[in-house]
C-alpha positions as CSV (number, residue, x, y, z in Angstrom):
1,X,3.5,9.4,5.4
2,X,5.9,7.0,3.7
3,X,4.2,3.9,1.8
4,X,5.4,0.5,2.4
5,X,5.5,-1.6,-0.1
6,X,4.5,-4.6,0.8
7,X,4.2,-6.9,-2.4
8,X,6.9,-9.0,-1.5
9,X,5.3,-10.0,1.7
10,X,1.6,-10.3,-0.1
11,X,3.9,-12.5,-2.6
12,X,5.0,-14.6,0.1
13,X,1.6,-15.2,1.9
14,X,0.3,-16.2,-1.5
15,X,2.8,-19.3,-2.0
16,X,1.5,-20.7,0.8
17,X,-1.6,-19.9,2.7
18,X,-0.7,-22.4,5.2
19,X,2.8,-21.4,6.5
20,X,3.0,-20.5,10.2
21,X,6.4,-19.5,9.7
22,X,7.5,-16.9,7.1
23,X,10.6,-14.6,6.4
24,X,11.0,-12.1,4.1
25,X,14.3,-11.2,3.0
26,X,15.4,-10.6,6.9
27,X,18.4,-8.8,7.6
28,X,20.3,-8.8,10.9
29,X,24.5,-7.5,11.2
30,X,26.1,-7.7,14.6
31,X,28.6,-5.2,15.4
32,X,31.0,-5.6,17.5
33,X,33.4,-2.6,17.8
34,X,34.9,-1.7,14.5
35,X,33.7,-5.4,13.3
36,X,30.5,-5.6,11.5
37,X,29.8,-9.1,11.0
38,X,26.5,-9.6,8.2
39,X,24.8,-12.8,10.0
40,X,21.7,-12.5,7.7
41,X,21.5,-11.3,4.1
42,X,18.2,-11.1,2.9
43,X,17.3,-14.7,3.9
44,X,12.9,-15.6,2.9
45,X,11.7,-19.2,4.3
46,X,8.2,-21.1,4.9
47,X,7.7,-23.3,6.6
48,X,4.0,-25.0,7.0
49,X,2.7,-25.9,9.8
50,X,3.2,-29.3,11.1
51,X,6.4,-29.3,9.4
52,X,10.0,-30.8,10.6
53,X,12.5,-28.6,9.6
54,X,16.2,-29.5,10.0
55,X,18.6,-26.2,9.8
56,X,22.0,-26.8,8.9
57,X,25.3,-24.9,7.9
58,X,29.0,-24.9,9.1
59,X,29.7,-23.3,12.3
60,X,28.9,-19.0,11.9
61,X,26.9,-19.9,8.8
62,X,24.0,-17.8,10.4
63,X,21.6,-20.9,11.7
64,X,21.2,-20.0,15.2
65,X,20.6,-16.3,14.3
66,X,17.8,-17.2,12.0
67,X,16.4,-19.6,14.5
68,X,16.9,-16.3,16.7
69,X,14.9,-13.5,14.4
70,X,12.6,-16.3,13.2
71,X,11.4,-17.1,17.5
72,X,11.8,-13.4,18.6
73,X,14.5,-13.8,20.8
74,X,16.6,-11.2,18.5
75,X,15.6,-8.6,16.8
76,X,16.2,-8.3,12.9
77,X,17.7,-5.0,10.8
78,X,15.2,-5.4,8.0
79,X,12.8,-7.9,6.1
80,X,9.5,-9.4,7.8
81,X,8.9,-12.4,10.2
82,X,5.2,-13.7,10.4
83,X,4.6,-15.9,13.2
84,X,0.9,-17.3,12.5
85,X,-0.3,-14.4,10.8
86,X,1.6,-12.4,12.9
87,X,4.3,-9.9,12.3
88,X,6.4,-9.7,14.9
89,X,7.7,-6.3,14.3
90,X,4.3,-5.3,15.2
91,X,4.9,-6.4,18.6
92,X,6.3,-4.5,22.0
93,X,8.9,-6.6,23.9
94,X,6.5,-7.6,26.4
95,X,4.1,-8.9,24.0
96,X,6.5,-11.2,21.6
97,X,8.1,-12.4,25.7
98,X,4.1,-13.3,26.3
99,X,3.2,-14.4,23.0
100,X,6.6,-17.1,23.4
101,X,5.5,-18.3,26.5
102,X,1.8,-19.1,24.7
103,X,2.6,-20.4,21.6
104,X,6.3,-21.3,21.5
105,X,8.6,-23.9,22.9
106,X,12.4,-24.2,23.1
107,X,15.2,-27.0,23.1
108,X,18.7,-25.9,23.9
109,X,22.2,-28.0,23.9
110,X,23.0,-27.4,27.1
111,X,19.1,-28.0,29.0
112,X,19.3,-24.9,30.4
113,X,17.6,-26.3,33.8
114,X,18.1,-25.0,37.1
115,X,20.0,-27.1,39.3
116,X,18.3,-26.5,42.6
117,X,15.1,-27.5,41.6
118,X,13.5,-30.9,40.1
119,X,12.4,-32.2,37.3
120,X,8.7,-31.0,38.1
121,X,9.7,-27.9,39.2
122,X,11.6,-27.5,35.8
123,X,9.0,-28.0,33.7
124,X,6.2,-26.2,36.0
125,X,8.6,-23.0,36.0
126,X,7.2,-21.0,32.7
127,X,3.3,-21.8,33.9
128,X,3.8,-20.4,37.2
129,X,5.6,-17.3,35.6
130,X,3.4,-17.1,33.8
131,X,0.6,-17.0,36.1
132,X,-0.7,-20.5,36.0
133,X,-2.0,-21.5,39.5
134,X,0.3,-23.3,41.4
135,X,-2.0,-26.7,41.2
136,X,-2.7,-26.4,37.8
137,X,0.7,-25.9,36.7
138,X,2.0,-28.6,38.7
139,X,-0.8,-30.9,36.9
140,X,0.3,-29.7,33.5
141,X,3.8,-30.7,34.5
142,X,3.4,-34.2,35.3
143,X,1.6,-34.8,32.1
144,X,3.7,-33.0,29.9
145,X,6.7,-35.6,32.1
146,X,4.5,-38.3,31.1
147,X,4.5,-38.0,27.3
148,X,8.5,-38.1,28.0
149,X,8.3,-40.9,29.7
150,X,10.2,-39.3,32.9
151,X,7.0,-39.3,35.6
152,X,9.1,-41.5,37.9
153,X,12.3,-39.3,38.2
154,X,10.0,-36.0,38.4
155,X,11.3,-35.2,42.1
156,X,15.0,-35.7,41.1
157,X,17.4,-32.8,40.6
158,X,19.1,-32.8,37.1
159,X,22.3,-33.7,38.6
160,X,20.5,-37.4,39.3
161,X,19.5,-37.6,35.7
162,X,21.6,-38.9,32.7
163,X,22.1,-36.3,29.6
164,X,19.3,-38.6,27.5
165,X,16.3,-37.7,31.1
166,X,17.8,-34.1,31.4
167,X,17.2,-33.7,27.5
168,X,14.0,-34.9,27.9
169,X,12.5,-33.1,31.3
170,X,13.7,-30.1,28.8
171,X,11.4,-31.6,26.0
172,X,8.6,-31.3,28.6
173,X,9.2,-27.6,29.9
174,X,9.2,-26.8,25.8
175,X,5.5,-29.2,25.6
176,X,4.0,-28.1,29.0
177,X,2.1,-24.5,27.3
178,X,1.0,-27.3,24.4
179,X,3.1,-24.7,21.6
180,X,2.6,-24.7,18.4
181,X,5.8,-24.5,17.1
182,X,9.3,-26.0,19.1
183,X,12.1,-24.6,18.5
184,X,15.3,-26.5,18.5
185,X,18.9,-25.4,18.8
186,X,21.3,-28.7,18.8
187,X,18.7,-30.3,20.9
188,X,21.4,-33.8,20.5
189,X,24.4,-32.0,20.4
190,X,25.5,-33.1,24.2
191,X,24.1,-36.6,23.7
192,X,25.8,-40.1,22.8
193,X,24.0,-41.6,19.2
194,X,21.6,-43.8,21.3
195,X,20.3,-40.9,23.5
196,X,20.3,-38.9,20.2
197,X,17.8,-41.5,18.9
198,X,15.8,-41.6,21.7
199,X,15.4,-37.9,21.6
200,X,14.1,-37.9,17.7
201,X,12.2,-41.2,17.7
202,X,10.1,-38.9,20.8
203,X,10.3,-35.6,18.9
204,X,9.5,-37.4,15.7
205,X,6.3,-38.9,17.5
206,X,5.7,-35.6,19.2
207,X,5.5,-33.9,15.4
208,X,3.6,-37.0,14.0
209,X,0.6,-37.3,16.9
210,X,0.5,-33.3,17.9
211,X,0.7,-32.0,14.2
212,X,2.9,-29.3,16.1
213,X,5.8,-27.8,13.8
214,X,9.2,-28.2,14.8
215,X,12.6,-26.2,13.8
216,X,16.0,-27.8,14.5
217,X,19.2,-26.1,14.0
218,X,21.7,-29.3,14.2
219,X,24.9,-30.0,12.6
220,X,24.3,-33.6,12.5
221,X,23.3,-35.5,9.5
222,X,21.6,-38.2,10.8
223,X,19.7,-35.9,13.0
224,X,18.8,-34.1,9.8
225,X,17.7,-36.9,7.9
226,X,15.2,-37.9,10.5
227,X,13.5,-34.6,9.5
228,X,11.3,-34.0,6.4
229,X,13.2,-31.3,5.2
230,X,16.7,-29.7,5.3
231,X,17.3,-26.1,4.8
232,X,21.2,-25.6,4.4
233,X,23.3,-22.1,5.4
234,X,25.9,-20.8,4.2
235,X,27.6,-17.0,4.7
236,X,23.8,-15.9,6.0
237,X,22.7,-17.3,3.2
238,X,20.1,-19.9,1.8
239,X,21.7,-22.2,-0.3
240,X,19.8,-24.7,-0.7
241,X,16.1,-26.4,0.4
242,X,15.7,-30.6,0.2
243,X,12.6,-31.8,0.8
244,X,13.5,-35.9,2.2
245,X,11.5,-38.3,0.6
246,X,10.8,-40.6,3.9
247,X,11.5,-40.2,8.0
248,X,12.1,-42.1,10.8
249,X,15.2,-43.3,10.3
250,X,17.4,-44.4,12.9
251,X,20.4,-42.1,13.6
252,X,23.3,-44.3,13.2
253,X,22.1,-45.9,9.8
254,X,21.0,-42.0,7.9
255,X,24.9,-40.8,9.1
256,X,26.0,-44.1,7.6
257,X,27.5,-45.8,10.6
């Protein structure tokens, strides 16, 4: 049997007993016929729990992979990810799939809802895949379109809603299992600066009352700054790691506009 050596993990878990996100000098190269492209190069992060983590880089700087490997949605070449304690290598396909819909939420762009069926129906979709009963789930949906605000329009299809109420019935399908950590990728990028506000004054509030830990890739400043920390990208690379001295700052004044 081959040893692992796994002091530069134990090294890791040591910095920090209190991260619920780590990565140890992960790997991950797409190829794509005769082009091998390196997305990650040996990239280590914590991240504590609780935390708001803005992600940033130019575009192909790796951000969106790493948000990738970090949540399980891609698999990595080499390196370690932790999830609470938990390495996901450890885990079958199945079992990181259930252990997402348990512990993890997501924010996309582009919503990612389906069209034919309401806002409700939207948000009560991962419960009842999940096996939630059908009352329960629809329950758990209404309150998790409460704490967006959106209860009134939870009938109404997302082609009735404006970007800002589509945003947030996805905000609500991400909060409805109660994860611990949300992950974000662009979760303003579609919207106008006041939606964009509206969007981090509730995810801001969401990190503040819920102590749950949040990870947005963005490429927006301002959206950054309303973070308490900024981890920049570049070539699959960290380069560097800012921890912001205050929050809450409205959108339009942190991008200086």
């Amino acid at each position: 049997m081959v040893a692992i050596d796994t002091t530069e993990l134990d090294n890791a878990r040591s910095r920090d007993v209190d991260a619920i996100i780590e990565a140890v000098d992960v790997v991950k190269t797409y190829h794509t016929g005769r082009v091998e492209v390196r997305a990650l190069r040996g990239v280590s992060l914590s991240i504590r729990r609780g935390e708001m983590v803005a992600i940033m880089g130019p575009s192909g700087c790796g951000k969106t992979t790493l948000l990738n490997c970090l949540s399980g949605l891609d698999v990595i070449d080499s390196g370690r990810v932790i999830i609470d304690n938990t390495d996901l290598n450890t885990m079958s396909d199945n079992r990181k799939t259930e252990y997402r819909a348990r512990r993890m939420g997501f924010v996309f762009q582009f919503y990612n809802l389906l069209p034919v069926l309401s806002a409700v129906e939207n948000v009560e979709l991962p419960l009842l895949v999940s096996g939630t009963s059908a009352r329960d789930a629809r329950k758990r949906a209404m309150d998790a379109l409460d704490t967006v605000h959106l209860t009134e329009w939870a009938e109404h299809r997302p082609a009735e809603l404006s970007g800002g109420q589509r945003q947030r019935v996805t905000i609500a399908r991400a909060l409805v299992n109660d994860p611990a950590i949300v992950w974000g990728d662009e979760p303003t990028g579609d919207l106008d600066s006041e939606n964009a506000n509206e969007i981090m004054d509730l995810l801001s509030t969401l990190n503040r009352e819920r102590q749950q830990t949040f990870v947005l890739v963005t490429h927006d400043q301002g959206v950054a700054q309303r973070t308490e920390r900024i981890v920049h990208m570049n070539d699959g690379q960290i380069v560097s790691d800012e921890r912001l001295a205050g929050r809450d700052t409205n959108i339009a004044d942190a991008a200086g506009g």
